[in-house]
N, C-alpha and C positions, 0 to 999 in steps of 0.2 A: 109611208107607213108600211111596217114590213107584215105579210100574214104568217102566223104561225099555225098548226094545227094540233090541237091539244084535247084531250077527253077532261069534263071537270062534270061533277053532279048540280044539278038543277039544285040542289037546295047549299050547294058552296058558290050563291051567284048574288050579289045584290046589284037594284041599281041605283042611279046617281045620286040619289036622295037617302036612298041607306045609306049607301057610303060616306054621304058626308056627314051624318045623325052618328056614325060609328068614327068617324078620323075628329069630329068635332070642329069640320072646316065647311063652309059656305059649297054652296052647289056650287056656284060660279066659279070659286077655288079649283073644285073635282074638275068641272069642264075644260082648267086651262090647263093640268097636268093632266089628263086626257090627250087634248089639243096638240100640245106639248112633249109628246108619250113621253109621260113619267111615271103613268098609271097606263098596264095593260089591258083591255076590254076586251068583251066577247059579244061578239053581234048577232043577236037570233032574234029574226022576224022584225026587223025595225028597231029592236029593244037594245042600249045600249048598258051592259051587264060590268058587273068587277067582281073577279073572281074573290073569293075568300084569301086567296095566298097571298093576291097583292095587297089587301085592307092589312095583313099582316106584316107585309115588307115594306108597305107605307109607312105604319105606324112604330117599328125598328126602326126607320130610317129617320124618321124625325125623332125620336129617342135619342140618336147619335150626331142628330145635328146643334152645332153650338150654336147660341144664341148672338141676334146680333144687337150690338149695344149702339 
């Protein structure tokens, strides 16, 4: 897992349970694309955070993906 170093505001940060209330996918979902880095975190204090930008290129991202039959 690579570290990046980024400035982002404390109130553009949810964690794993916002974010799954807001992409409308199971926490256990969130943790494997997590796991997975398919979804970027931010680590403060023990708390694993998702910045606002990614709940937004997630949800693009599944916008543009086709369905599987």
């Amino acid at each position: 897992m690579a570290k990046i170093t980024a400035t982002v505001e404390i109130e553009d940060l949810y964690d794993v349970d916002e974010a799954a209330n807001l992409l409308g996918k199971g926490v256990a979902t969130i943790w494997r694309r997590i796991k997975d880095d398919k979804i970027i975190v931010v680590r403060i204090a023990g708390r694993t955070l998702i910045p606002k930008s990614e709940i937004e290129r997630f949800k693009n991202n599944q916008a543009t993906e086709e369905p599987v039959a």
